[in-house]
DRENLO-407424 format. One record per residue (C-alpha): residue in three letters; x, y, z. Coordinates in pm, whole numbers, padded with zeros to 5 digits, m for minus. Layout:
N
<atom aa="ALA" east="X" north="Y" up="Z"/>
...
//
This chain:
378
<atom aa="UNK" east="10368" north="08772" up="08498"/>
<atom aa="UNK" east="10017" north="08911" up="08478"/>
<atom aa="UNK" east="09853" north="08742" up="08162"/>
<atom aa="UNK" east="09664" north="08963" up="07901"/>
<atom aa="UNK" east="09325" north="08857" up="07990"/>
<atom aa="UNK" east="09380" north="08983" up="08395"/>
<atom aa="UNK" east="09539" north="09301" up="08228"/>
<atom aa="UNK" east="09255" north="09334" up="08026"/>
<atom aa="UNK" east="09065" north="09307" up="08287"/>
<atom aa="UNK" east="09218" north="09529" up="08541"/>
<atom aa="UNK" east="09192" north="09803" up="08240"/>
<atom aa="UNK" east="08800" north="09771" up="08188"/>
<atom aa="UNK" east="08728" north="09782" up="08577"/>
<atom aa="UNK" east="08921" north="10095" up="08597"/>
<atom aa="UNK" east="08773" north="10278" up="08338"/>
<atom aa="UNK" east="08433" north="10175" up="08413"/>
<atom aa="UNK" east="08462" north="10295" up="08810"/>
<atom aa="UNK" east="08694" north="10625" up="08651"/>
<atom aa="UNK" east="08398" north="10723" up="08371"/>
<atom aa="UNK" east="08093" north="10691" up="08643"/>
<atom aa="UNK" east="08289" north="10861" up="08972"/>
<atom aa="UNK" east="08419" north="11106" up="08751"/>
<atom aa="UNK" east="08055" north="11200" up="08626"/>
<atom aa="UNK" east="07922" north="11159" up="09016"/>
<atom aa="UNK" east="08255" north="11419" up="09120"/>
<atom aa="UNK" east="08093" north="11639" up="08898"/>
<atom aa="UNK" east="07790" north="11661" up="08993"/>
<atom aa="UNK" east="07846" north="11700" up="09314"/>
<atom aa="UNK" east="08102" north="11962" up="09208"/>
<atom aa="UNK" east="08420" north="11831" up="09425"/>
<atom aa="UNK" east="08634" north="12082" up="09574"/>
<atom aa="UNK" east="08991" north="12114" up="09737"/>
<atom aa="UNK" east="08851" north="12107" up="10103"/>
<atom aa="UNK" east="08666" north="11770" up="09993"/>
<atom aa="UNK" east="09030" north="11621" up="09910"/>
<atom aa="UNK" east="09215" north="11733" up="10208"/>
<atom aa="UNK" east="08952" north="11471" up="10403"/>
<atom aa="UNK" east="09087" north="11187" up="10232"/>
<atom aa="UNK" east="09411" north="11199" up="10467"/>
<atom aa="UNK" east="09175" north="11166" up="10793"/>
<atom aa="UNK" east="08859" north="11015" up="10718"/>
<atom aa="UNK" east="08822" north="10920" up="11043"/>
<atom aa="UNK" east="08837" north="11289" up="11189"/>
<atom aa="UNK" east="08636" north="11437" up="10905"/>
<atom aa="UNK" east="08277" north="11301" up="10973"/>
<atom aa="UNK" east="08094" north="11622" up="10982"/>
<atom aa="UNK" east="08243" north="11748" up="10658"/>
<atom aa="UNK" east="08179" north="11346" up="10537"/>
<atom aa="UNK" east="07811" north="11412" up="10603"/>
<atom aa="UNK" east="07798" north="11737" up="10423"/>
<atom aa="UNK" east="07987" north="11533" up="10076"/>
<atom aa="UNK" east="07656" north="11286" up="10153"/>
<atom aa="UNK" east="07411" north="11522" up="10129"/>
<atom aa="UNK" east="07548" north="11700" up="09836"/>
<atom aa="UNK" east="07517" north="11379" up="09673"/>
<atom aa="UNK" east="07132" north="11341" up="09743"/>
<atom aa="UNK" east="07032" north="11658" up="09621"/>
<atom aa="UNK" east="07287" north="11622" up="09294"/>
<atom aa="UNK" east="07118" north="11290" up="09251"/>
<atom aa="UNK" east="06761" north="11312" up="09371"/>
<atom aa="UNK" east="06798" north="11018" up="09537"/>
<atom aa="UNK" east="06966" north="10867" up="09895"/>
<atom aa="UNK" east="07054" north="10541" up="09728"/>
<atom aa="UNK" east="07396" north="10707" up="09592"/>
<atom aa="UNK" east="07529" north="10783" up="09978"/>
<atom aa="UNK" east="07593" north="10412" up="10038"/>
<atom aa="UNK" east="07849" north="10433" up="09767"/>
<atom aa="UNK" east="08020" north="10760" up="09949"/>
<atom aa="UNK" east="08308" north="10509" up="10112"/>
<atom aa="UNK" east="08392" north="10380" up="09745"/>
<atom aa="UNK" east="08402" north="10691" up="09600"/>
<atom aa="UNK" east="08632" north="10855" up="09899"/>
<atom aa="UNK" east="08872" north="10505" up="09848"/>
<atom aa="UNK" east="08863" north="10604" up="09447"/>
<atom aa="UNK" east="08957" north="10969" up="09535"/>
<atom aa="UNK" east="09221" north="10923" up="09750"/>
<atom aa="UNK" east="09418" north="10662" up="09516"/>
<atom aa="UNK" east="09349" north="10868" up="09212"/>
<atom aa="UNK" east="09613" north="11068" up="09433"/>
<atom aa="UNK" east="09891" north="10721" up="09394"/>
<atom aa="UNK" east="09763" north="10561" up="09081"/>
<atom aa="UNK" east="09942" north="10206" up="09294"/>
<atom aa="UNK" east="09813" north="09884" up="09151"/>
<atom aa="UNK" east="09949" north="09570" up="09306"/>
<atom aa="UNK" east="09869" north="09249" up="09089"/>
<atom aa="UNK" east="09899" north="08947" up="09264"/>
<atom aa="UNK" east="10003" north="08602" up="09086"/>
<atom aa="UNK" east="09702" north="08350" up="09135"/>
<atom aa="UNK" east="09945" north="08041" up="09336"/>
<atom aa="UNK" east="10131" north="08343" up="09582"/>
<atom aa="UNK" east="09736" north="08430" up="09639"/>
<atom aa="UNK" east="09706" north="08127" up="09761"/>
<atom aa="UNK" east="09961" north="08064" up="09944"/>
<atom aa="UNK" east="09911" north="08411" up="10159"/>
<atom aa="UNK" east="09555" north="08281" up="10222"/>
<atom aa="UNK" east="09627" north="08027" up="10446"/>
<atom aa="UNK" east="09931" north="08159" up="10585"/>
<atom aa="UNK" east="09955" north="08121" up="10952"/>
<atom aa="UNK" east="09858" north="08373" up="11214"/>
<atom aa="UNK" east="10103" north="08677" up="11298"/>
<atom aa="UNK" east="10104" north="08921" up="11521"/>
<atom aa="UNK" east="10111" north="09258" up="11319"/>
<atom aa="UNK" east="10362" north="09562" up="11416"/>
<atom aa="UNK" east="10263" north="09883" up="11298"/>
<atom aa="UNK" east="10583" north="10006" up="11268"/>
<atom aa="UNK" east="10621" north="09745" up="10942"/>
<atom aa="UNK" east="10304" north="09887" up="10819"/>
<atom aa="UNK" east="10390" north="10262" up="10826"/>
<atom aa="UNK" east="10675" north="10175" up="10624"/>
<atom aa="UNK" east="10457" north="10109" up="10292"/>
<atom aa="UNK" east="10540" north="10345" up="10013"/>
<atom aa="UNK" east="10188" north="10421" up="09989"/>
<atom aa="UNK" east="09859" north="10499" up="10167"/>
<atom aa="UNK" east="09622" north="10421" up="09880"/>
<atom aa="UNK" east="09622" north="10096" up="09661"/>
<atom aa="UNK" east="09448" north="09857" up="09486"/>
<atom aa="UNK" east="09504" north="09519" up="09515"/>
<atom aa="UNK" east="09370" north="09346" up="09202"/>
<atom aa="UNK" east="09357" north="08963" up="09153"/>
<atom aa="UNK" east="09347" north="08710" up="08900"/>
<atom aa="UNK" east="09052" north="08573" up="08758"/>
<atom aa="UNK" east="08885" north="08264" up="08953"/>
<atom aa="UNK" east="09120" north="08373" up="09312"/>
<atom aa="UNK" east="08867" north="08476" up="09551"/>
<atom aa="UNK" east="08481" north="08345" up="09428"/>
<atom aa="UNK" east="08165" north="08430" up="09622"/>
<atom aa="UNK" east="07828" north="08241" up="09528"/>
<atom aa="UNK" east="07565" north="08318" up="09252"/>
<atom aa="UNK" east="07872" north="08448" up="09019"/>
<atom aa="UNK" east="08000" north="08688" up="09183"/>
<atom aa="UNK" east="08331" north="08727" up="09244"/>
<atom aa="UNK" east="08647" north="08976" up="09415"/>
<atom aa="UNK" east="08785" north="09135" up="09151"/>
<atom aa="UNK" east="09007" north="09381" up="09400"/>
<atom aa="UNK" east="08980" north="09621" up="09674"/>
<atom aa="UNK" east="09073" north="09957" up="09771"/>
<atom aa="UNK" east="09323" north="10022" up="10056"/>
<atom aa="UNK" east="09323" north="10338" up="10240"/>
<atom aa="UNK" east="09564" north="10378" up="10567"/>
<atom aa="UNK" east="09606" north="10639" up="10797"/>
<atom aa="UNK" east="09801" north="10673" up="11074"/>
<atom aa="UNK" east="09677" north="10770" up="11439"/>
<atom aa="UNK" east="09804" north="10818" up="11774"/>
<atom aa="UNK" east="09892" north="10405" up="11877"/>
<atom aa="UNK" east="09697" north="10287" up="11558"/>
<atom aa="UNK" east="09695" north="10261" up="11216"/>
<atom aa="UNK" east="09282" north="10250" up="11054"/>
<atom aa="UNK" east="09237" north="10059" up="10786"/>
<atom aa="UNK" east="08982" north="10069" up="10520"/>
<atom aa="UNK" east="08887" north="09815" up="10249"/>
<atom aa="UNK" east="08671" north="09881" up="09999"/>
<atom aa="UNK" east="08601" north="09545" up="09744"/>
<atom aa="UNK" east="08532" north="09548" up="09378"/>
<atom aa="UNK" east="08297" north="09289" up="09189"/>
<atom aa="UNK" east="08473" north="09159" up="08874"/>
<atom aa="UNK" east="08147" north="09146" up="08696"/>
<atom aa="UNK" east="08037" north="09485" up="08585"/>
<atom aa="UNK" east="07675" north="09476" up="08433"/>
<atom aa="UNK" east="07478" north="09699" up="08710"/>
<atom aa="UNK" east="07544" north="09977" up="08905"/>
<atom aa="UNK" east="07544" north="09787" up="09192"/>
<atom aa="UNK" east="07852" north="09621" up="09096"/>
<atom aa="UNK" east="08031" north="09897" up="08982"/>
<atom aa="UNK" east="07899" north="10078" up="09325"/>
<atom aa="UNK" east="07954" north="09722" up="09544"/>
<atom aa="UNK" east="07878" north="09920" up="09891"/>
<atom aa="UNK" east="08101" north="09664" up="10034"/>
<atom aa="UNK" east="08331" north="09863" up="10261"/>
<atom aa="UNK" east="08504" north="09789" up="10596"/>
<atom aa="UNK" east="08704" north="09982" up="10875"/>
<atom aa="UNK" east="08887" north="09886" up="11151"/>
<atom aa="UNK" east="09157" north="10001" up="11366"/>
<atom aa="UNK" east="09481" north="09796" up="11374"/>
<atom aa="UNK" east="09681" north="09829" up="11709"/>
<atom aa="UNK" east="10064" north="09739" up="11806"/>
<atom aa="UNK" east="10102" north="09345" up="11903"/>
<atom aa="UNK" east="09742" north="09263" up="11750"/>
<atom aa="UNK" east="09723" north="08973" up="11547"/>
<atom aa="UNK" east="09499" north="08849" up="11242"/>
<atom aa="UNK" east="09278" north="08697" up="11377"/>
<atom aa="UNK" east="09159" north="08938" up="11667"/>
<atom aa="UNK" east="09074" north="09208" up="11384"/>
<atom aa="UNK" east="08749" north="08919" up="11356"/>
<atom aa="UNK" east="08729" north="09005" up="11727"/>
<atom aa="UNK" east="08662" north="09352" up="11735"/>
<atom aa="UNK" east="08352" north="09540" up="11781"/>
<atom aa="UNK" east="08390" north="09673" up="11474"/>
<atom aa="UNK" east="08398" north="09380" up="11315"/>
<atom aa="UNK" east="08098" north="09251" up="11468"/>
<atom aa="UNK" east="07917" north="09614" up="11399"/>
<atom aa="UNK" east="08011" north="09570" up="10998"/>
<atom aa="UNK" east="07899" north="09163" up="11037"/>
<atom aa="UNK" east="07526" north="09217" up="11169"/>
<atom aa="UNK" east="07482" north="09503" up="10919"/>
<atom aa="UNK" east="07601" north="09305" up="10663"/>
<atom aa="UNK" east="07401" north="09035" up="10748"/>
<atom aa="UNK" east="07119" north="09248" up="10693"/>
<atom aa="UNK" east="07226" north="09308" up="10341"/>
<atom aa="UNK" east="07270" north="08995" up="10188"/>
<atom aa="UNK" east="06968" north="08835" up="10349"/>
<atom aa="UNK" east="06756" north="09134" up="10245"/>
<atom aa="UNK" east="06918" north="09270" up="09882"/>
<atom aa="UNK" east="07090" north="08949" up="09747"/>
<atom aa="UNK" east="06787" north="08707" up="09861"/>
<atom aa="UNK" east="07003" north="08438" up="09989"/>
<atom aa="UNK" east="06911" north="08183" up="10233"/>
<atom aa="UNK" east="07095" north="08109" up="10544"/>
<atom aa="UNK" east="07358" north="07917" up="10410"/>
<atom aa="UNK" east="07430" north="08114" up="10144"/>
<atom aa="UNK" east="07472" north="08439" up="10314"/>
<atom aa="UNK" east="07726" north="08217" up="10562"/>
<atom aa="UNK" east="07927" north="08132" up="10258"/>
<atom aa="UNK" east="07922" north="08475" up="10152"/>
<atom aa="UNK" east="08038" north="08602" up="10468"/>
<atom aa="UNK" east="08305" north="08364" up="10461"/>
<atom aa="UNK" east="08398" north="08440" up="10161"/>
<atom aa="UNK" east="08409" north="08816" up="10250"/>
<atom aa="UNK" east="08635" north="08719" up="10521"/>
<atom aa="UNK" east="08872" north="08516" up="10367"/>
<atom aa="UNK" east="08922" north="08812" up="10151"/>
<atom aa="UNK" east="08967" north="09050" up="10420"/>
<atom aa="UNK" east="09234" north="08801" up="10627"/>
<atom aa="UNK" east="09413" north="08791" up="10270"/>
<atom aa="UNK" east="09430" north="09148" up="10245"/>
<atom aa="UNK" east="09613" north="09186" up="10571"/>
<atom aa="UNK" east="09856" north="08958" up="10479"/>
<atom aa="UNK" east="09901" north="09117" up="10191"/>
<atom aa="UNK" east="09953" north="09453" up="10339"/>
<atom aa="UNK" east="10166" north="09271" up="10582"/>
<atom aa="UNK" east="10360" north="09144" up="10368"/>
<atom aa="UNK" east="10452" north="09443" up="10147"/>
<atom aa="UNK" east="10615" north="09584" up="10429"/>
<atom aa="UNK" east="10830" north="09285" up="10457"/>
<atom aa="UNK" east="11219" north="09263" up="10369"/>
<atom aa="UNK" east="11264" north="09214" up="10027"/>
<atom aa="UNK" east="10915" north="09151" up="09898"/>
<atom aa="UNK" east="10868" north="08976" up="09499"/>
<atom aa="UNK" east="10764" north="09308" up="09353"/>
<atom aa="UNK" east="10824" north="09392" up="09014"/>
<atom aa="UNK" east="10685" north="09743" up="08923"/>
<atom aa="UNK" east="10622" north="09723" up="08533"/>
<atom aa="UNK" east="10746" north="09993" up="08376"/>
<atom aa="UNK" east="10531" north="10171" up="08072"/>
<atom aa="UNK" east="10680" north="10187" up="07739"/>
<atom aa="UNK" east="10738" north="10488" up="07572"/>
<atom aa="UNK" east="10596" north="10549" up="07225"/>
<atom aa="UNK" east="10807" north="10708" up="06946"/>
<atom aa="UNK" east="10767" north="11054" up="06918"/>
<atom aa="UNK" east="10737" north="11103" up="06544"/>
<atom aa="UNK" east="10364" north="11143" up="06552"/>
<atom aa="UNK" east="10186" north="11387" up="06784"/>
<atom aa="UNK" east="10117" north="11251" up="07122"/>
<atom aa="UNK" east="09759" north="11124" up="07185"/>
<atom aa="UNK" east="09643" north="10976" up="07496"/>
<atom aa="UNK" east="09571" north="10633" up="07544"/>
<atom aa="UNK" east="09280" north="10547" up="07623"/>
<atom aa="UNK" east="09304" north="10123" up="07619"/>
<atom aa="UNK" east="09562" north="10180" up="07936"/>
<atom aa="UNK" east="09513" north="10384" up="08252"/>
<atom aa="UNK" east="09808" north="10595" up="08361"/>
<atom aa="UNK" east="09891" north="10380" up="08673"/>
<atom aa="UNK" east="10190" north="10239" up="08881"/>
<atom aa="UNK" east="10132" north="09877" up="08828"/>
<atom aa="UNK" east="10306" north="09641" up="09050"/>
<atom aa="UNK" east="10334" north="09227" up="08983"/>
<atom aa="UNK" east="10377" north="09090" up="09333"/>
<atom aa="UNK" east="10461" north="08718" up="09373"/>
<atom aa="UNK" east="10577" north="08574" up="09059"/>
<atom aa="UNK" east="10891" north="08463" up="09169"/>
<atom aa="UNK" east="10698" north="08252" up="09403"/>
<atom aa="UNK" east="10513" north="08095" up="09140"/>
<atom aa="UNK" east="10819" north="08057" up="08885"/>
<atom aa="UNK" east="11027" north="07869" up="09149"/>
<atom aa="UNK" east="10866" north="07832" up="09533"/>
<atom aa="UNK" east="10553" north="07648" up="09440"/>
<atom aa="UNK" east="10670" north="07455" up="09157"/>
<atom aa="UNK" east="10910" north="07288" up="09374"/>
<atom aa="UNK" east="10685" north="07252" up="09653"/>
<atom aa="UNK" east="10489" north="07050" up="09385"/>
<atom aa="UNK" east="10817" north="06834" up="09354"/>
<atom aa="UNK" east="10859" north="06824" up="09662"/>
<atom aa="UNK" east="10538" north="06572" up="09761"/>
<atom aa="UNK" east="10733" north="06311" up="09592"/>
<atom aa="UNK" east="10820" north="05985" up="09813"/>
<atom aa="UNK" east="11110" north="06069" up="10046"/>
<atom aa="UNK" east="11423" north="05857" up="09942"/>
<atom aa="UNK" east="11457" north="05569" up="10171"/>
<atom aa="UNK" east="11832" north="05590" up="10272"/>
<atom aa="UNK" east="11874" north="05969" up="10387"/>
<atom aa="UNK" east="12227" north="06057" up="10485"/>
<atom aa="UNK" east="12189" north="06175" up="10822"/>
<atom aa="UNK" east="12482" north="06433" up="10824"/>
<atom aa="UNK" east="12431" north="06824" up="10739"/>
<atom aa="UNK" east="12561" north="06955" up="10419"/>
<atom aa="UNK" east="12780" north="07276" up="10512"/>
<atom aa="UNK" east="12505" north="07511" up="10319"/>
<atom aa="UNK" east="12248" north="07325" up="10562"/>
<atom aa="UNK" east="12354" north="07464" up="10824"/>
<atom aa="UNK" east="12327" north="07812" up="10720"/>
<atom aa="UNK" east="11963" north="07755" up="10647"/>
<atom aa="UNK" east="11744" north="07585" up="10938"/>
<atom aa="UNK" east="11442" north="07564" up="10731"/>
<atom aa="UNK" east="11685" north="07317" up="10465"/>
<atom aa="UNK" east="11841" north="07188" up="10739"/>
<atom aa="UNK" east="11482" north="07071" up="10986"/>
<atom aa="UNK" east="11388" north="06933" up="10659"/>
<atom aa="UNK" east="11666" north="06647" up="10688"/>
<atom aa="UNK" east="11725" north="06381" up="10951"/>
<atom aa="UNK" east="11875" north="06504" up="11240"/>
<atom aa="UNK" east="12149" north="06261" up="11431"/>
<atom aa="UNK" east="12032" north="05920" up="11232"/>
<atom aa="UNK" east="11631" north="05991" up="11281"/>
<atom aa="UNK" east="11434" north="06057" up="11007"/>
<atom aa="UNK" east="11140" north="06343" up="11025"/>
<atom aa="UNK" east="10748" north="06230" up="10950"/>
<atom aa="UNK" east="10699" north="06382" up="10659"/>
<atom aa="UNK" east="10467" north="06705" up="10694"/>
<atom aa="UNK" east="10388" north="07075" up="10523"/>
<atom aa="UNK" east="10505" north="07347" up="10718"/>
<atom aa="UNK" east="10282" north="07639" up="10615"/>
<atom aa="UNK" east="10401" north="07996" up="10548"/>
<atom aa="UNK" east="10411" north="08251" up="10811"/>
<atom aa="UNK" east="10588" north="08528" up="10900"/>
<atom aa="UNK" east="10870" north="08585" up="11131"/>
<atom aa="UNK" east="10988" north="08925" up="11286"/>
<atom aa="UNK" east="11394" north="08909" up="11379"/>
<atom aa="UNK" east="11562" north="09188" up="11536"/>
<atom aa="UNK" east="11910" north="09309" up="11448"/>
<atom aa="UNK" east="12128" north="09619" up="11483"/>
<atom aa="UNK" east="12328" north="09660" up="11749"/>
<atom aa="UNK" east="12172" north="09550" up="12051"/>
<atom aa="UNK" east="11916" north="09363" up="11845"/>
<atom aa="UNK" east="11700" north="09681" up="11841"/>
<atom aa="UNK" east="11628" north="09733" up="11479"/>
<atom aa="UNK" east="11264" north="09473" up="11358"/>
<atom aa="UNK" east="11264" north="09305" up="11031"/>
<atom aa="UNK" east="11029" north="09147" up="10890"/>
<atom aa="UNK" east="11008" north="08816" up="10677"/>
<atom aa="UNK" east="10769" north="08597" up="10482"/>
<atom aa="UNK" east="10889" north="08226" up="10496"/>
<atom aa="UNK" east="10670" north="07991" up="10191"/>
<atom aa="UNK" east="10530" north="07663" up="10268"/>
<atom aa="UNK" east="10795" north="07414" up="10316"/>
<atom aa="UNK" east="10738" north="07003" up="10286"/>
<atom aa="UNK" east="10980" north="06837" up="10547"/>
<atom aa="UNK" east="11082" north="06502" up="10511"/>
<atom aa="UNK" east="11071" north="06517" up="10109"/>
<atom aa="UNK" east="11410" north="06495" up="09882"/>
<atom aa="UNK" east="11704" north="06783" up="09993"/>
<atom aa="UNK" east="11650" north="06903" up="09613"/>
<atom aa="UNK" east="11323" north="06930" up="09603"/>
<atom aa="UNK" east="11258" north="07203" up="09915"/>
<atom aa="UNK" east="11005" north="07425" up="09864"/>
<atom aa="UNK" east="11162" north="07741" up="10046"/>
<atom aa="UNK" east="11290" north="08120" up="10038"/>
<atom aa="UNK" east="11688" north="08084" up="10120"/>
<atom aa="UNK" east="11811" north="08422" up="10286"/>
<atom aa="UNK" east="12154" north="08415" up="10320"/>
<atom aa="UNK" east="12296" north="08394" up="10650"/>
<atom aa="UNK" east="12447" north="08814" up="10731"/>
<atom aa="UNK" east="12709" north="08633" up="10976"/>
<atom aa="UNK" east="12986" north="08347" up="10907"/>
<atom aa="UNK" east="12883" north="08060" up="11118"/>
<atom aa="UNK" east="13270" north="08018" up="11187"/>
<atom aa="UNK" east="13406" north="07941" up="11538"/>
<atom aa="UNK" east="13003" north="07923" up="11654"/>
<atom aa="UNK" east="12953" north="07613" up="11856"/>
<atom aa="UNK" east="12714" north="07393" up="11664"/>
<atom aa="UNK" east="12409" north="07278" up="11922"/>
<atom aa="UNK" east="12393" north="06959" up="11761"/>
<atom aa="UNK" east="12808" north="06896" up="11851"/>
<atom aa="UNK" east="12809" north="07020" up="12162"/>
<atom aa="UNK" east="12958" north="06837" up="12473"/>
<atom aa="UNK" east="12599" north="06843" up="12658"/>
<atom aa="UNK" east="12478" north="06669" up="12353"/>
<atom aa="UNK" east="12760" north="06440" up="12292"/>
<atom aa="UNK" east="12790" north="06349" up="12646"/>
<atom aa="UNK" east="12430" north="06180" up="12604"/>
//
């Protein structure tokens, strides 16, 4: 459940970033042909530079055009109002889940094109104070692609260069790519050596800071991925928080402590149950460990790898999450996606840290492969 002080938070950073792109909007007197951009960014460069150059003479000054990609992520979710809030241990745990190859057909199914992701305070820390508050998603859809943009938000709000973070990054996602190779494009690489530029240059870091930061900046992006990845999964933890409604005896007046926005909690389950078990789960394994299957075992393999396995016992070890893709349907031609959490084999049967999906099938009258006469006969 998000806690007051991250709602608090999330509320402030909102109407900060609302109040000063609202004023910029108006300056640079917005129109309807400037929104209809916002749905293919990457196709609308020309009428991209023309919003850029409005914006110099509104302002007098060139400095506001590095901001241009923030303010086109702010416009186009203003359009969704989507907030995703992610609990601080299920951040944690997508951080370091394992490599996947990403399917854009999982991805087109997200309910929306613009979001922000917003996370607890402390979850993703750069140096000299600074600190990930959230980021902007923006996805559109192109022949055999999907391009992504990111656009990250400071917590700290004391400067216009925090509220304006010019910290913004676009790639193209294709079918059967995985994670990791996004860090392998040229676009990557383009957005790295600029970027380089800019925290040597603007944040006066040394060398090894501006490696951290860039580290930092990339853990954030690999998160976000997963995240996005994830979303699109079977069944995700989501819990959209529904607004209450005043009483209507007085006249309605508009609040203005609590943006009008879809918020989403994302993860608490995982926190409640998952991760406080997996916590329980690093206690000694018990010394005499019945080597048959339980019945429910066998309907889950990550409960059942967990256990000994004819008489030997397993070296005690974390699996981390990941995702898996299964195909179903009749002639296994329908993808679904899943997110499996960490899992500690070799620790107590009651103490598994793991998502149990029911099995869809009755394993009755299926030959068990640890039964069979091939394994019997050895």
């Amino acid at each position: 459940m998000m806690i007051r002080n991250d709602r608090d938070s999330l509320t402030d950073l909102l109407h900060q970033i609302n109040d000063r792109f609202q004023a910029l909007s108006h300056k640079i007197h917005w129109t309807t042909e400037d929104s209809e951009c916002l749905d293919n960014l990457v196709g609308s460069q020309e009428h991209i530079k023309g919003i850029t150059a409005r914006i110099t003479r509104a302002t007098g000054s060139g400095a506001f055009a590095m901001y241009l990609p923030l303010l086109l992520a702010f416009k186009g979710w203003q359009r969704t109002k989507a907030v995703y809030s992610f609990n601080r241990e299920f951040v944690d745990a997508m951080s370091y889940t394992e490599d996947t190859t990403i399917l854009i057909s999982f991805l087109e199914r997200l309910p929306f094109k613009d979001m922000l992701f917003f996370f607890p305070e402390g979850t993703l820390p750069k140096i000299k104070d600074e600190e990930t508050a959230g980021m902007y998603v923006h996805i559109e859809n192109h022949p055999d692609m999907l391009w992504i943009n990111f656009n990250y938000l400071d917590r700290k709000q004391e400067s216009e260069s925090q509220i304006y973070p010019g910290i913004s990054f676009a790639f193209p996602i294709t079918n059967g790519m995985k994670v990791s190779q996004v860090f392998e494009t040229q676009q990557y690489l383009d957005w790295l050596s600029s970027y380089k530029r800019t925290v040597l240059i603007d944040r006066h870091l040394n060398d090894q800071e501006a490696d951290e930061c860039i580290l930092a900046e990339r853990k954030a992006l690999n998160l976000a991925i997963n995240l996005m990845y994830y979303l699109s999964s079977e069944e995700p933890d989501i819990k959209q928080i529904k607004r209450r409604k005043k009483p209507q005896k007085a006249p309605r007046q508009k609040d203005e402590s609590d943006p009008a926005i879809k918020l989403h909690e994302v993860g608490t389950k995982y926190a409640e149950i998952v991760y406080r078990k997996l916590q329980l789960g690093k206690s000694p394994i018990e010394q005499n460990t019945d080597s048959a299957e339980s019945s429910d075992d066998k309907n889950n393999e990550d409960v059942a790898d967990s256990n000994t396995k004819r008489g030997k016992k397993r070296r005690p070890h974390v699996r981390r999450a990941h995702f898996q893709h299964y195909w179903t349907g009749e002639g296994r031609t329908i993808p679904v996606l899943r997110w499996k959490s960490d899992l500690f084999v070799g620790a107590n049967r009651d103490d598994q840290a793991v998502v149990v999906y029911e099995a869809k099938e009755s394993m009755k009258g299926k030959r068990n492969p640890n039964t069979s006469k091939k394994k019997r006969g050895k």
